[in-house]
TORKEDREN-852165 format. One record per residue: x, y, z of N, C-alpha, C in turn. Coordinates in pm, whole numbers, plus 50000, padded with zeros to 5 digits. Example, Ala and Ser with C-alpha at 12.3 -4.5 7.8 and 13.67 -1.06 7.14 Angstrom:
BEGIN
513194943150780512304955050780513204967050780
512854977550708513674989450714512905000350787
END
This chain:
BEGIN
863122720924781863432726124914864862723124952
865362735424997866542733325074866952717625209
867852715325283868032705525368867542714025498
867432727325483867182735025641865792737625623
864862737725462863592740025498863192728525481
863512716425463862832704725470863022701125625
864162704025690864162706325870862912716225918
862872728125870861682733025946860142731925938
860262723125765858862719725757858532706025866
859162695725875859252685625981859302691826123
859882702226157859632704626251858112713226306
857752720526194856432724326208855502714126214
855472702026129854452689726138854702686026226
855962683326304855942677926484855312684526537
855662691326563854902701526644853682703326660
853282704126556851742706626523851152690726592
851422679426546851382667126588851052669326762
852272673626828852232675526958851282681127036
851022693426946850272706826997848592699227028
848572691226860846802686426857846812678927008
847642665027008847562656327084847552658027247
848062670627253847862674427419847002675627436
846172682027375844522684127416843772675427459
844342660527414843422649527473844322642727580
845212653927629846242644427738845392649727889
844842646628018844142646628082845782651928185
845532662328146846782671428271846512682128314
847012685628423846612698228480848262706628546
847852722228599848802725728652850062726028570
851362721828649852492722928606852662713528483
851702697828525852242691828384851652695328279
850632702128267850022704628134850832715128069
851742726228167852512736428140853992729628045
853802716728135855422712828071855072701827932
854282697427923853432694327784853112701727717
853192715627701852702721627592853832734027591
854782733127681856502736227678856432727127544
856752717527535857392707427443857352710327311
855852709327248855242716927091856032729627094
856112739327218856252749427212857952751327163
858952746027251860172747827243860642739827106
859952727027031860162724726918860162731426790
858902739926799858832750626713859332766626754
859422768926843860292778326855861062786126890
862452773126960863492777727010864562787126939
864752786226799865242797226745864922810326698
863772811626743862762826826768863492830426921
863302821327017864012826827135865262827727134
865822823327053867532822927078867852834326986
867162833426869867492850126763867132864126878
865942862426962866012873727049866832875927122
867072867527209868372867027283869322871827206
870182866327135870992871127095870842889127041
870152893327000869872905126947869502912427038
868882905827147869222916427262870852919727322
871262909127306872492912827331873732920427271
872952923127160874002929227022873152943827016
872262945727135871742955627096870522959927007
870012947026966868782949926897867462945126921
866632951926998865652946627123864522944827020
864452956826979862522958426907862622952026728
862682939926785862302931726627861032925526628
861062914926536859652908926536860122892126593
861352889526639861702880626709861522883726833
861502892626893861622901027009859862896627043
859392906026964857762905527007857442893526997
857552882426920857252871326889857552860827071
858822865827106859252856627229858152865227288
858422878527331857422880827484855812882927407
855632885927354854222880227349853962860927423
854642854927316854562839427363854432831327517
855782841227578855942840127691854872845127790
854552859427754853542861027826852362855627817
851622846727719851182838327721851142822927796
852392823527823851982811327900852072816228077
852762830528073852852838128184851132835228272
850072841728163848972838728199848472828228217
848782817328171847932806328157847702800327982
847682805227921846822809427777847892797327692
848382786227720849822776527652848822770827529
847882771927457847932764927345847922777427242
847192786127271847352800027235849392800727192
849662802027304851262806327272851692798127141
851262783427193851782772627055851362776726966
850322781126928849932782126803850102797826693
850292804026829850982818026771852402817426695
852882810126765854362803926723854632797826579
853222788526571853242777526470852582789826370
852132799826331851722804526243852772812626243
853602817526307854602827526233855992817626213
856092809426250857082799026178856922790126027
855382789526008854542790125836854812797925783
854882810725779855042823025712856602825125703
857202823425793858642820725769859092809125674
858392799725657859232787025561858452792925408
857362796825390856932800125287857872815025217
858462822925284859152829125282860672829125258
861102816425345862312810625300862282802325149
861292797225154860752788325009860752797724909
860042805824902859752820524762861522826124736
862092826224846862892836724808864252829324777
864602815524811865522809824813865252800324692
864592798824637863962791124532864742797024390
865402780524361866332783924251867702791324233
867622797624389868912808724423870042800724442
871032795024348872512791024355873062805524326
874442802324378875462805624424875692814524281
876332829524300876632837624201878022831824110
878412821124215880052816924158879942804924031
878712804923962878972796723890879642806223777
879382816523767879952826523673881442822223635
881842812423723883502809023692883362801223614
882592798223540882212789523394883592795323310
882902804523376883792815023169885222818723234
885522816123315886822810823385888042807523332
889142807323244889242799923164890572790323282
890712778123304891642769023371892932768923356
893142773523235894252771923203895222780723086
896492780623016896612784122914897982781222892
898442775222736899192766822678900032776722629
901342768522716902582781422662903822767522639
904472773022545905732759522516906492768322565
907292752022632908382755222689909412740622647
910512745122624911522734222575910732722222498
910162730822384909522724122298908262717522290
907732721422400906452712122443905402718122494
904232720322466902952729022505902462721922657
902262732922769902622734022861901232737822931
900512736023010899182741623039899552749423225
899602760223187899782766523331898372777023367
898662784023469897692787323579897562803023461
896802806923410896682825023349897212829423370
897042833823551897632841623626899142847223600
899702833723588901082829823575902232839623460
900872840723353901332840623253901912858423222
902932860623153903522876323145903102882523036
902932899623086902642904322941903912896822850
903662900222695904752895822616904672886322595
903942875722687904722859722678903472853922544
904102844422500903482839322341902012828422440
901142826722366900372816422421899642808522268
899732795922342899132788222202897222782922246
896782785422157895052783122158894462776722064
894252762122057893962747922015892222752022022
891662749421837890552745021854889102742921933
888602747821994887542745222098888072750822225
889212754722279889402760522362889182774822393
889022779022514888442796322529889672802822501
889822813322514891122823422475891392828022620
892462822822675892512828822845893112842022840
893742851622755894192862322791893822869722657
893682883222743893732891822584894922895622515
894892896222367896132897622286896452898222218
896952896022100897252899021977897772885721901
897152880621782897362871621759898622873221640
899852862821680900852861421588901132852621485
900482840521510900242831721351899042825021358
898532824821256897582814321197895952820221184
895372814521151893602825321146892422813621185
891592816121253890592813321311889582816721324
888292814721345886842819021373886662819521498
886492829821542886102831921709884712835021756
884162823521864882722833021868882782837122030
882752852621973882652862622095881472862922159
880352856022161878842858322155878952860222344
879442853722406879342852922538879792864422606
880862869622493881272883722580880262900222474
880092897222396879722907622301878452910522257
877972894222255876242892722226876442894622052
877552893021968877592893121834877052880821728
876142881521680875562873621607875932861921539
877332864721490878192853721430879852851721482
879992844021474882142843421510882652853221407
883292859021467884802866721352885742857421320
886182862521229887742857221189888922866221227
889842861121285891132866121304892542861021250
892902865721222894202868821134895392869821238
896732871821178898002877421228897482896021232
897722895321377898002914621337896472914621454
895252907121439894422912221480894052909721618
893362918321708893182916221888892312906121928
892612900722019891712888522084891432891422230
890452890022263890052891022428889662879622497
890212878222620889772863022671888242863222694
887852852022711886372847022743885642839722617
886852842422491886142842022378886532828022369
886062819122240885992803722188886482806022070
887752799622099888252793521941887812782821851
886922787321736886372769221704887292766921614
887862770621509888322762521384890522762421406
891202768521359892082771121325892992765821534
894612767221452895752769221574895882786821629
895732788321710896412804421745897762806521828
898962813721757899632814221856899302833721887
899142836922018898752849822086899982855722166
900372869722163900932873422259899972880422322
900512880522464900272885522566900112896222591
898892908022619899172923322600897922927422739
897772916822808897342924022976897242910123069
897992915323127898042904223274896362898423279
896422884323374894832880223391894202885323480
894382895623556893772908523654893162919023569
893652923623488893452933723395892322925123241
892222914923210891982909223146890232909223117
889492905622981888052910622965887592897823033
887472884923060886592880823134886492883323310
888172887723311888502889823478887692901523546
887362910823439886452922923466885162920923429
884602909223355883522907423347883032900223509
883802890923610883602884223732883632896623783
884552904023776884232917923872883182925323916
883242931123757881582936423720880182928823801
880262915923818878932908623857879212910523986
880272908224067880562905624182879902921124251
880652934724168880372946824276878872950424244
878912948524090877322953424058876602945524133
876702934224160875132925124255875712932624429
876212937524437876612947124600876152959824592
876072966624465875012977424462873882976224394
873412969424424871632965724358871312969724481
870092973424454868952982324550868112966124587
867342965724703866932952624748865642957024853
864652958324808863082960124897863362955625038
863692957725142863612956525237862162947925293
861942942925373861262931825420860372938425549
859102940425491858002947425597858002947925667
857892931125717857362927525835858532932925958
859692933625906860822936425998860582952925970
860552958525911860732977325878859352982226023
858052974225975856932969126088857222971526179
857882960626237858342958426358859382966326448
860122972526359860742984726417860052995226510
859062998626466858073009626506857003004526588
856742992126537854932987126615855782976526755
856662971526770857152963126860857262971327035
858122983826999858432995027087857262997527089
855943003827060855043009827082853783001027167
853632988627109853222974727197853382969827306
854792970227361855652969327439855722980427592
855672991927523855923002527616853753004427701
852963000527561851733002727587851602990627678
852032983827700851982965927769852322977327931
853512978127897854282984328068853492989428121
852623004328019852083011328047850723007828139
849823000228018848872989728094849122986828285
850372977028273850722966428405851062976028503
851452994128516851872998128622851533013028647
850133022728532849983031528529848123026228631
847353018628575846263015828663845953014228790
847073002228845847332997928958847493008929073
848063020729022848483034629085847313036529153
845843034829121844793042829130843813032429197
844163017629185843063011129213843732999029313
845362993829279845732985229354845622975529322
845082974429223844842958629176845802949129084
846982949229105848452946629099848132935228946
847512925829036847632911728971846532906328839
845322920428872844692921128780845232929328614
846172937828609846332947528547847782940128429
848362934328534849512925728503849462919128403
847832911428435847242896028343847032905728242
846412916228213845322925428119846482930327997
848102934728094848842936627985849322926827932
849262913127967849852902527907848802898627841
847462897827846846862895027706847022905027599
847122921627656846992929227537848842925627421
849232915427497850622915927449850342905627344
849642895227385849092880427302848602887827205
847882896927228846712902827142847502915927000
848792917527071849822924326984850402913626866
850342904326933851512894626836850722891526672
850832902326595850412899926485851012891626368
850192880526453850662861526327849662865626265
848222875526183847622873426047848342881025949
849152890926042850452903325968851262889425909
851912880125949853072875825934853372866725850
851232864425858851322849225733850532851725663
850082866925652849222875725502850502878825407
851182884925463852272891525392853552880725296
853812873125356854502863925276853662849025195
852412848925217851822839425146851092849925026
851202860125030850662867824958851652866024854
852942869924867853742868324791854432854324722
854042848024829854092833624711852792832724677
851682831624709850952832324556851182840424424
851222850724464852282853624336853102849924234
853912843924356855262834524309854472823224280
853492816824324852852805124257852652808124073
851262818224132850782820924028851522823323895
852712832723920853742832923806854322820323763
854972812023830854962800423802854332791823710
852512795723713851872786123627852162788923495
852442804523472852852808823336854252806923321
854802797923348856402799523290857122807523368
856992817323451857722828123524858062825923646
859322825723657860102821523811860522833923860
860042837323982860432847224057860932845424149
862312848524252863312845824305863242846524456
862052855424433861702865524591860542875024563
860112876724661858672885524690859382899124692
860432905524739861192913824713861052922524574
861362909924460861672913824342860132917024259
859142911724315857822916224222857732931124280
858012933224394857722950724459858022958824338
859542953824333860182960324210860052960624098
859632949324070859262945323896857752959523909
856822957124000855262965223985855772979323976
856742983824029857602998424008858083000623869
858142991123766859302991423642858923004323535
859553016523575859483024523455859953024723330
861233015623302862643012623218862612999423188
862532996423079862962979523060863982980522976
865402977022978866202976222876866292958722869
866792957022706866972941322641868242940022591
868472929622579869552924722529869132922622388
869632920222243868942912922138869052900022104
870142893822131870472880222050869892869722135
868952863722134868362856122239867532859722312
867022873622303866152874422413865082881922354
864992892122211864512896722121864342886022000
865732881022024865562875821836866452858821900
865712847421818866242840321837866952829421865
868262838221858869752830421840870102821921771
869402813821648869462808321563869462815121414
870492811721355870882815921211870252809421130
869462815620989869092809520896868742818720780
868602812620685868672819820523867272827920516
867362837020524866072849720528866002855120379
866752854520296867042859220169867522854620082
867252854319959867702846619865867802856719699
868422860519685868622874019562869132861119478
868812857319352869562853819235869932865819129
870542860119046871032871718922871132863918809
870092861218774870302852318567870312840018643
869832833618774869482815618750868622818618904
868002808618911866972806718998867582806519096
866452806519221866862810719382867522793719397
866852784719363866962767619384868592766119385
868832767119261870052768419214871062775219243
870592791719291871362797319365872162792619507
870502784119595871022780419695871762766419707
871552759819592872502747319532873502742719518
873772756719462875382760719423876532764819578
875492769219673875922778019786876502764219872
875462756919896875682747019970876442735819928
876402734619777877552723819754879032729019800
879402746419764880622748719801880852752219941
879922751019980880022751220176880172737320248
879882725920149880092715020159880712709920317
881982713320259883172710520383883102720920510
882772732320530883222740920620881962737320735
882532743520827882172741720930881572754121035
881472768420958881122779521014879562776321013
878922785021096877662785221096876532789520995
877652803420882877002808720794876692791520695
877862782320721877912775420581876712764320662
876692762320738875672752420836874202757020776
874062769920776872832775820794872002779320594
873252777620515872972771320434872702761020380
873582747820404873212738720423871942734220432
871642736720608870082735020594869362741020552
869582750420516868512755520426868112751820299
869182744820202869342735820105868612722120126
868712717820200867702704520301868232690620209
869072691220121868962677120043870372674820100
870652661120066872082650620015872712659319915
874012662419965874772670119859875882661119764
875532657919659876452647419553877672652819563
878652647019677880172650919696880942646419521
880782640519447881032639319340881352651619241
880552659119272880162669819159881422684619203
881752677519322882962691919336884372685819402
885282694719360886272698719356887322708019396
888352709719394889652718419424888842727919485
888552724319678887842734619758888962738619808
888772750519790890092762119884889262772519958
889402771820092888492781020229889612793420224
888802803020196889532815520219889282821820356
890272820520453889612825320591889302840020588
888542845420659887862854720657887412861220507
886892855520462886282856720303885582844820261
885572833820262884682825420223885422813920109
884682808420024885472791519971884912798819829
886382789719758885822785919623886252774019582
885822769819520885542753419454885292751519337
885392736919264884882736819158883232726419156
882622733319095881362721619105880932721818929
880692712318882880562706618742881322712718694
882662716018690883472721318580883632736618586
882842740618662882612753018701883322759918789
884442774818783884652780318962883222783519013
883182784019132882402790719224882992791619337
882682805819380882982814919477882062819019526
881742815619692881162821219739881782821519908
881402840119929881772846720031881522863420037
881672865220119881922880920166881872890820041
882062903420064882452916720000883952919919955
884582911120062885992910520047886792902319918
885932888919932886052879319829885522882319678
884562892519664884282897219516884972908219492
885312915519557886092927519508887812923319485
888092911319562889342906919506889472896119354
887972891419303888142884919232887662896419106
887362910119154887012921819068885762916318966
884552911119098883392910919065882882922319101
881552923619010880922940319073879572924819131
879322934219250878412929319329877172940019382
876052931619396875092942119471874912940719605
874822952819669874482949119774872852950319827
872702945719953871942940819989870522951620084
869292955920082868672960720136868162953820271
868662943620265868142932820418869252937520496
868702935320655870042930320732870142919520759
871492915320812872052902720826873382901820764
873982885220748874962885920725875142882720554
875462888520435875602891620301876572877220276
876142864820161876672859220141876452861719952
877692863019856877852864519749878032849519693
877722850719574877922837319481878672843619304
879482839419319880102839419191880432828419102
879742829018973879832816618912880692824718761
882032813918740883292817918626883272833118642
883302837618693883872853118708882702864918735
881292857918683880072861818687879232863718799
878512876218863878302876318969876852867218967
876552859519027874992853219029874032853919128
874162865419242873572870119351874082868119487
873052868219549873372866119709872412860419782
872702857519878872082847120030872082858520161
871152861820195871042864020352870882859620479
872052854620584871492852020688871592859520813
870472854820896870152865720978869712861821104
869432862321200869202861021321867262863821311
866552854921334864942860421303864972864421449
863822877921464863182880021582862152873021597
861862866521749860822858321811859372873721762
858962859421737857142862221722856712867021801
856922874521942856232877522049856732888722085
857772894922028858952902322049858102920622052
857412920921920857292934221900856212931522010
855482921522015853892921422111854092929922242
855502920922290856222922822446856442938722432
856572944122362857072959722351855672965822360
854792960822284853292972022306852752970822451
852702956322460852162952022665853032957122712
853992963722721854542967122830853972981322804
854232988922706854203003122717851993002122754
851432994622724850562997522736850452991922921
851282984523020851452983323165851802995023230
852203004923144852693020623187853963020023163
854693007223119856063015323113856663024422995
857833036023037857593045722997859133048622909
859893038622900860643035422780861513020222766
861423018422651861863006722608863183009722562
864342999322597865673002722551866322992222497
867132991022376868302976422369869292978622338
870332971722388871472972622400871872960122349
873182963922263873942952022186875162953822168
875852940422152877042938222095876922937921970
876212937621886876172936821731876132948721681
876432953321519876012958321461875582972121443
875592982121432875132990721446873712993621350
874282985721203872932982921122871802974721157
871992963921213871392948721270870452955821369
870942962421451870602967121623869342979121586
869742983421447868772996021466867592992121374
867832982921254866762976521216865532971321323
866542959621392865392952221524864712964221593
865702974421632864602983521693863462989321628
863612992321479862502997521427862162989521381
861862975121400860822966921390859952964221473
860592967521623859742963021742859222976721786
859752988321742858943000521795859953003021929
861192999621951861993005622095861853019022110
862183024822158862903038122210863943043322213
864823034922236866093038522225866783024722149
868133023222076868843014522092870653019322062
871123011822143872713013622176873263005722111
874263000722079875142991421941876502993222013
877012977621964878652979521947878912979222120
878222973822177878562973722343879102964422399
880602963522467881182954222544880162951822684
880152941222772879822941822876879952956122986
880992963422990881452974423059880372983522989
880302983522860879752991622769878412992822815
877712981222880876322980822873875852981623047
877252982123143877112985823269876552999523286
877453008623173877633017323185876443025823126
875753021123026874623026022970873583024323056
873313012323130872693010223215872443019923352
873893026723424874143033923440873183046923449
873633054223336873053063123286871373065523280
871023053023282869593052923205869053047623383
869683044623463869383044123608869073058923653
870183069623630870023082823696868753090823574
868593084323486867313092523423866003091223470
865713080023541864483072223578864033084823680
862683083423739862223090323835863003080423954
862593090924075863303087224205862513072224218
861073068724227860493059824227860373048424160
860823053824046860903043823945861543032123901
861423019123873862673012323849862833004723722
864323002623704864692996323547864862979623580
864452972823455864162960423478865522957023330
865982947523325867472945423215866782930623185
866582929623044866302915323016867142908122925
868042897522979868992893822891868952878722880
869942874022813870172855722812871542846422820
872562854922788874112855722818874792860022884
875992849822951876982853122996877632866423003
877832875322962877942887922887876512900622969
875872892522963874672903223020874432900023173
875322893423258875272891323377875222898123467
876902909823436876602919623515875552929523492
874742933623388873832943623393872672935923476
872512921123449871642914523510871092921623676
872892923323738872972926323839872582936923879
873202941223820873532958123843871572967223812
870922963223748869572965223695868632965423842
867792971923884867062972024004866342954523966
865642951923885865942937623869866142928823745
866902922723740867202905723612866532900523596
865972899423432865462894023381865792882823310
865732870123350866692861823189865452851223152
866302848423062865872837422973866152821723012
865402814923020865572803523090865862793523010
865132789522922865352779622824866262778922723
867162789222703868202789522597869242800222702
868892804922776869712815322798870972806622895
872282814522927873292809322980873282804123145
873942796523171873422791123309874182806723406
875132813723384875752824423438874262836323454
873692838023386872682848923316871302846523395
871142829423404870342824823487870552830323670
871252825523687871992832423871871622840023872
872522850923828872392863023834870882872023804
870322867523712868822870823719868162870823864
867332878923863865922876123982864522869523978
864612870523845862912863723770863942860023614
863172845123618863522836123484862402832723445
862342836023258861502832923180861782820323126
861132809823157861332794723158860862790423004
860512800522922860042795422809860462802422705
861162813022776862292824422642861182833222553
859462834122604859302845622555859022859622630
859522871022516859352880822572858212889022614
857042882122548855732886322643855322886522768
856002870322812855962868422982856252882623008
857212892623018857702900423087856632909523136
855442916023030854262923623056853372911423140
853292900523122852622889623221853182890823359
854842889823348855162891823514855052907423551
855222917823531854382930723579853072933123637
851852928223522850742923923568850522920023680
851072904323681851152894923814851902901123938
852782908723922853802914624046852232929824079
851852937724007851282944124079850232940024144
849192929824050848392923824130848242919324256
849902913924287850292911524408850442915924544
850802927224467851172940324557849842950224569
848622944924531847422950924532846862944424664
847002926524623846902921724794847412921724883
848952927024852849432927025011848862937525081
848562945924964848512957125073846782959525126
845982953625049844702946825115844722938625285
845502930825264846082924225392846322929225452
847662937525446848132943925539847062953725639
846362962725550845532973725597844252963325707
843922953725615842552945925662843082936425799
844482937425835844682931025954845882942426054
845802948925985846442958226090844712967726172
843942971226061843002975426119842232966926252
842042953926216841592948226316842322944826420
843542946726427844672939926527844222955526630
843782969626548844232978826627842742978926727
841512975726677840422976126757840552964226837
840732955926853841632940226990842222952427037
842982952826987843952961027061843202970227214
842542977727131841582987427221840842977827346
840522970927278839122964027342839962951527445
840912952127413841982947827513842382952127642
842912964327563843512974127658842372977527781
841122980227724840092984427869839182972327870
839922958427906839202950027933838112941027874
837762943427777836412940627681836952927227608
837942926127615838182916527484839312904627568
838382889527592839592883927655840232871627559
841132864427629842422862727545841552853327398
841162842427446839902836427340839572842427227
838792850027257838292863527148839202864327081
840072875927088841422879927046842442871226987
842312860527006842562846226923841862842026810
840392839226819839962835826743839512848326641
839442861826675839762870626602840672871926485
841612867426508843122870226474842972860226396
842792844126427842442831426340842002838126236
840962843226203839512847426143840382853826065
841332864426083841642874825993842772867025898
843562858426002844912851025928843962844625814
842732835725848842052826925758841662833425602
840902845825661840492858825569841692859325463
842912864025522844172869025461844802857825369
844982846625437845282834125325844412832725227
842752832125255842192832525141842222846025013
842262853325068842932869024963844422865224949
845522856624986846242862524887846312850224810
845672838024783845712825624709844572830724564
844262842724587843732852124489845042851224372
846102854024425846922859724345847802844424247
847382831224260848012819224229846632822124105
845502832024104844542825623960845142839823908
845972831323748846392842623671845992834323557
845392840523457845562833223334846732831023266
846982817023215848662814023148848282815422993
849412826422961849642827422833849782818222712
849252817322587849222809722550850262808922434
END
């Protein structure tokens, strides 16, 4: 809980405290009026002060509005525990409401993660850390090891492994060379870079990636809030029927003081608190219920939308498949796979890329540093070494065709690692990104929830991207996509949807933030996915699988099955009070404990929606 809803929950338990304890206070008249003022103005002086004010700005017929003169006219009559308690149930429904929807909601600005602070330019001999901003096209910049790349540019000496994954969603780091382009946001792990300068930090790829999140979360579409859309229409109509009541009867009969009281109960009898605390406890059960399965939902808002989802587009690296590299393949040529992978990992020994990591472990033993020799890392191509007396070479396509090995290639996807032993080709290693076990499942539950296409979008591969899709059965898949790239597809696949319909974006990176946004609603990944990706989401999958997603659909319509049970099952009865009000039949008591009855009814239907079965 927030510091303002842990204030209003304390202030509701005062209150309530107050409200019980008058009852056994032996008062009459004015003091019992100004004793049950007290409960009253504790719990809900900022219901009267939001009306006020909004009357004054011009906005009369809210549900703050009805909330004060109903109340008031309640104690107008006499009726002061009534008023309190009308109060105290639509100030419940308000914190449960503030609770669902504010829950987990930090600030969109953590996105300045990928920010980069700084960037190293020499000056009179000495590396210099100034503001990006600062920095001019043209001007040289130096990029040390572990540091992000603050500008985009062109690199002028030295070669490095870059992992773009945050901006690109690409499976592995590149290597860059002299001659080749660099974009900020990216991570330098291995090598020195010196970069020139070829776009100011306004113009720059992470500066347009903050952009992107910033305008796209300003045009997201956002469910508007019932009880207020409600209240637009039913407040004025309550209101005018109240007037109507207090000064159309009297015409005919004179009975001033009788007619007066009759519209001020039918006004008590308007103030629909089972409307106020059906409708948002409905939706946190929901939000409970999702919860028990791993699924965080942001707002009652966002299940409306999720139960609408015609479109689901994905991200792949992490959220399909994932994000962990490992040896999927093992091709020998004239010596065993053992040996193959023996040989791989002794000459990966030293390096520090992920391909050579992911051999490594895959090798699983103590590697006898003894047994090798004269290691030379060929950047962007791979190492050769000597191990027992032996060359070995192993790397890339690049690295056998310069040592004018014939090589085979590979029917897997992933990333192709060659082994050459004395000039002799001796096979290859595949590594690859595995897709999660739940992945193709998440694709059938959904299409079998009604939705009516599946889409993914990537920074990788164009081979990689279309494999995963025809493993999982997609519909569509897109490749080779910058962040802009995947706004923009997104885009597109927005104006295809029916008018009713909505697209749901499920991602886990930095990089997928703005579609996060921009998507009628965000989906991320919680447990691996980026803390940027997290924000920006609306519903987080706390356990990174992609089945939850047909689980939170389920659960969001279910939801939206009881609200609207509620809604109907207490608007209907609010409208016969109503009647039985209006010509006398029904006095204030009744019409109270009526209303109790239905609020009671309504809480118990929507705590319906907290029993979901959790996935296993």
């Amino acid at each position: 809980m927030t510091r303002k809803q842990k204030k209003m929950l304390l202030r509701i338990l005062f209150s309530l405290v107050l409200w019980v304890c008058t009852f056994f206070l032996p008062l009459e008249g004015t003091w019992r009026l100004l004793a049950f003022l007290v409960p009253y103005l504790v719990i809900g002086w900022d219901i009267l002060w939001k009306a006020i004010r909004n009357i004054l700005h011009g906005q009369v017929f809210d549900e703050n509005f009805l909330m004060a003169i109903a109340t008031v006219g309640a104690f107008c009559i006499g009726e002061y525990p009534e008023a309190v308690a009308v109060m105290l149930f639509y100030q419940v429904g308000e914190l449960f409401q503030s609770y669902a929807v504010g829950r987990s909601r930090r600030s969109i600005a953590a996105l300045m993660d990928i920010r980069p602070d700084y960037a190293n330019i020499e000056r009179d001999g000495k590396l210099v850390q100034v503001d990006p901003e600062q920095i001019a096209v043209g001007e040289q910049i130096v990029v040390k090891a572990g540091e992000k790349v603050p500008l985009d540019g062109v690199v002028l000496d030295g070669s490095s492994f870059i992992d773009t994954a945050a901006l690109t969603g690409e499976s592995l780091p590149r290597s860059v060379e002299p001659g080749d382009d660099v974009v900020s946001g990216c991570i330098n792990q291995t090598g020195l870079l010196h970069i020139q300068v070829t776009k100011p930090f306004g113009e720059s790829t992470v500066s347009k990636i903050l952009d992107l999140v910033e305008n796209a979360g300003s045009n997201k579409a956002r469910a508007e809030n019932f009880i207020t859309k409600f209240a637009k229409y039913y407040t004025p109509c309550v209101v005018i029927g109240a007037l109507l009541l207090a000064l159309i009867p009297p015409l005919f009969d004179m009975q001033w003081s009788r007619w007066i009281g009759q519209a001020l109960i039918f006004l008590v009898i308007s103030c629909p608190c089972a409307l106020v605390i059906s409708v948002p406890l409905s939706f946190f059960g929901g939000i409970g219920g999702a919860s028990k399965c791993g699924i965080l939902v942001k707002g009652g808002n966002y299940m409306e939308v999720l139960a609408k989802t015609e479109v689901v587009v994905f991200d792949k690296t992490g959220t399909l498949t994932k994000g962990v590299f490992n040896v999927t393949v093992i091709h020998p040529d004239k010596i065993s796979q053992s040996q193959l992978l023996e040989l791989a990992a002794i000459a990966e020994s030293y390096s520090e890329h992920p391909v050579a990591r992911s051999i490594r472990e895959a090798y699983g033993q103590e590697i006898d540093m003894s047994r090798l020799s004269d290691v030379h890392e060929l950047s962007g191509r791979g190492v050769c070494a000597v191990i027992d007396g032996r060359k070995i070479c192993v790397g890339n396509d690049k690295l056998m065709e310069e040592n004018g090995v014939t090589w085979h290639p590979c029917h897997h996807v992933g990333t192709t690692v060659h082994v050459e032993i004395d000039g002799t080709y001796a096979g290859h290693i595949v590594i690859s990104d595995e897709i999660k076990e739940d992945a193709a499942q998440a694709v059938r539950e959904l299409k079998k929830q009604g939705v009516q296409k599946t889409v993914m979008l990537t920074g990788d591969a164009q081979a990689v991207g279309e494999s995963v899709g025809k493993q999982l059965g997609l519909d569509e898949v897109y490749t080779q996509l910058l962040p802009a790239g995947k706004v923009e597809r997104v885009e597109v696949l927005l104006q295809q949807k029916s008018a009713k319909g909505k697209l749901a974006f499920v991602g886990d990176g930095i990089n997928d933030a703005p579609v996060l946004s921009r998507a009628d609603v965000g989906i991320a990944m919680g447990a691996m996915g980026s803390d940027a990706a997290i924000e920006a989401a609306d519903i987080v999958l706390m356990d990174d699988r992609p089945s939850q997603i047909a689980k939170a659909v389920q659960i969001s319509r279910k939801t939206l099955r009881i609200v609207r049970q509620n809604i109907i099952f207490a608007l209907t009865v609010k409208a016969v009070f109503l009647v039985l009000g209006a010509i006398g039949l029904a006095n204030m008591w009744e019409a109270v404990i009526a209303d109790v009855g239905v609020s009671v009814l309504a809480i118990i239907n929507a705590m319906r929606a907290l029993k979901v079965q959790k996935i296993k």
